[in-house]
N, C-alpha and C positions, 0 to 999 in steps of 0.2 A: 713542369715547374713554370708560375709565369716569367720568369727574369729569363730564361733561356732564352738565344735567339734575338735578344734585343743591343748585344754587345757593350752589354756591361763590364763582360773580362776581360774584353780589348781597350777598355778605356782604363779600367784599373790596373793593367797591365803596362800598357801605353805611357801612363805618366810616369812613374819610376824609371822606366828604362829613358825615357827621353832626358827625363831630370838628372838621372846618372851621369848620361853619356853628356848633354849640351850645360847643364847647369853647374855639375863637379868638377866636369871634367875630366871622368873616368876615362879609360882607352877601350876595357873591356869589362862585362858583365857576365855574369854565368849561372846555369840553373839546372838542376837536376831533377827528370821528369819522368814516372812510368808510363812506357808504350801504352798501357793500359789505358792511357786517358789520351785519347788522341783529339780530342775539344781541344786541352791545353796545350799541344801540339801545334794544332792548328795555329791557337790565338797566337803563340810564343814565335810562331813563324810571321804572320799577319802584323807583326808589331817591330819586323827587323831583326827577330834573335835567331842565327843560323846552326842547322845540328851539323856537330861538328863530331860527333861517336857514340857509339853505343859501349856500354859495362856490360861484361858477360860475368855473370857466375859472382857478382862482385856482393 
């Protein structure tokens, strides 16, 4: 795909959580992700979001 790799989902990623957290004024954010995609792992880490558990069996 051409978009891969040019971090377009760190930027679209990026503004929501920033906007959340400094412009709302949120305290926390949260998001549910399959292991399966560890790109979005990646970026969700890359942007400040910490894993904080895993669901088993849920």
């Amino acid at each position: 795909m051409p978009a891969r790799g040019r971090g377009l989902g760190t930027e679209a990623t990026r503004f929501p959580v920033d906007y959340g957290l400094v412009a709302l004024g949120l305290n926390r954010i949260s998001l549910e992700v399959y292991d399966v995609n560890p790109r979005a792992c990646h970026v969700y880490e890359k942007v400040g979001l910490v894993h904080e558990g895993t669901e088993r069996q849920a």
